[in-house]
N, C-alpha and C positions, 0 to 999 in steps of 0.2 A: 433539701431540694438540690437535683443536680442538676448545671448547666453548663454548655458547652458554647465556643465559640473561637472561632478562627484567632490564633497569634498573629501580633502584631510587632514594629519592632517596639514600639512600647513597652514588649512584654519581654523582652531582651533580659532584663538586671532577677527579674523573678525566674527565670528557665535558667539563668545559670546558678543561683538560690538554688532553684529544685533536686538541679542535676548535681549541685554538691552537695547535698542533702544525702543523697542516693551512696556518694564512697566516702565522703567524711569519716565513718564508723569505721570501716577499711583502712583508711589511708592513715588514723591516729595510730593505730597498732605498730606500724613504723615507727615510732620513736621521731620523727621530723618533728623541726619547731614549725611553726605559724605560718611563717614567710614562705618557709618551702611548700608546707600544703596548699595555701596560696597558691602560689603558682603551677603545681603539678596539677591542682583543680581547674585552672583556666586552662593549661595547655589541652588536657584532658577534654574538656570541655567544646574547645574549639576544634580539634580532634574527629572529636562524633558529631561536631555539625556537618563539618565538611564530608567525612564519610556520608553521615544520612543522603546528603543532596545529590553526592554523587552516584549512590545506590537508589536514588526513589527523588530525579529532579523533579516527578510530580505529584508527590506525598504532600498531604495537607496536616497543617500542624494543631492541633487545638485545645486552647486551656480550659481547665475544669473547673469548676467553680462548683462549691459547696456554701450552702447556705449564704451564699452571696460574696465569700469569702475564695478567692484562688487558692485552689488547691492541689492542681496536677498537672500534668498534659498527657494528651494523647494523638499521635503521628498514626496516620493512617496514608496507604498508599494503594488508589484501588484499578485494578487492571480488568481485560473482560475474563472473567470467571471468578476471578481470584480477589480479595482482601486482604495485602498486609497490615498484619498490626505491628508496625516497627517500632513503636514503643506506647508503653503509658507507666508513668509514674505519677507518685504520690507524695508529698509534704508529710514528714513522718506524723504530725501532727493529726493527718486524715486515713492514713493506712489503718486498714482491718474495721473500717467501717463499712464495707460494702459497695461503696462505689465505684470500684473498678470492676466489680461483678456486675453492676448495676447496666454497668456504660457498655461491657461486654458482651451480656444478655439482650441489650440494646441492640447490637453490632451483629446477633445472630440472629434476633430477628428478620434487618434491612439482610444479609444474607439470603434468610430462606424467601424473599420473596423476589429476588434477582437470582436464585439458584447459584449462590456464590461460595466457594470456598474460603473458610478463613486459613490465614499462614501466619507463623509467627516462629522467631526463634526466641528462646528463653534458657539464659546461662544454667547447666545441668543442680547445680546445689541453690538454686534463688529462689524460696517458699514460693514464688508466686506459681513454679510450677504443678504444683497442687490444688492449686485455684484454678487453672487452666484444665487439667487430667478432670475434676467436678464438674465444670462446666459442658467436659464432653470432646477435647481437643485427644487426637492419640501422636504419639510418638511417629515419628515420619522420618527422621535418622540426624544424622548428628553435621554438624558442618566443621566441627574440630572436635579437640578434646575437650574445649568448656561450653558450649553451646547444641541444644538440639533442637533440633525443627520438628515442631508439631503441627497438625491442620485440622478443624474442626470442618464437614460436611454436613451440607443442607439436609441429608438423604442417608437414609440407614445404614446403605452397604459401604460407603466412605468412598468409594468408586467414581 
């Protein structure tokens, strides 16, 4: 069972859990001790909050809950036509179970029936973008060399 529900600051100690969840596997391959990833993980961390709020001051944040159990979040920021999904992660513990498809296929739904675009950018080598390409999201062009922007439409011709 998947459920969602607005963060709080409550949820503060678990969203930074999440989010170094997400480069930990990254950041060990440097050779850093403890202390340093530590701290390169908080700096990081506060980093993309601040970025997020500054890019999407009216993005809604919401944690995900599996079986009763926190498991992700997902940041949506919705404008007229348009859906950002500026982020959803997962608790490695709950990735590759379907839920972020689940939540997704959710979110194209409420889409087709507001006639709304979805947007998203997705780092070019991150598996998720193959989950997104299945779903039906097409390639929309790149905003650097590590990120591209896809968008899934309500409507055949993507127009």
């Amino acid at each position: 069972m998947i459920e969602t529900r607005l963060a709080g600051i409550e949820d503060e100690l678990f969203l930074y859990h999440l989010y170094a969840s997400t480069r930990r596997d990254e950041i060990l391959l440097w050779g850093w001790e403890e202390t340093q990833i530590e701290q390169f993980l908080d700096m990081q961390w506060r980093l993309q909050k601040g970025s997020y709020l500054l890019q999407y001051p009216d993005a809604e944040q919401f944690i995900i809950s599996y079986e009763g159990k926190p498991a992700g979040r997902i940041i949506l920021n919705r404008t007229t036509g348009v859906i950002s999904l500026v982020d959803i992660s997962m608790l490695p513990g709950f990735r590759s179970r379907g839920i972020g498809e689940s939540l997704i296929r959710q979110l194209q739904q409420a889409a087709i029936a507001k006639s709304q675009t979805i947007e998203l950018q997705v780092m070019s080598n991150n598996r998720a973008r193959r989950l997104y390409e299945r779903l039906g999201f097409k390639l929309t062009g790149s905003s650097d060399d590590l990120y591209l922007k896809m968008s899934w439409y309500p409507y055949p011709s993507g127009q």
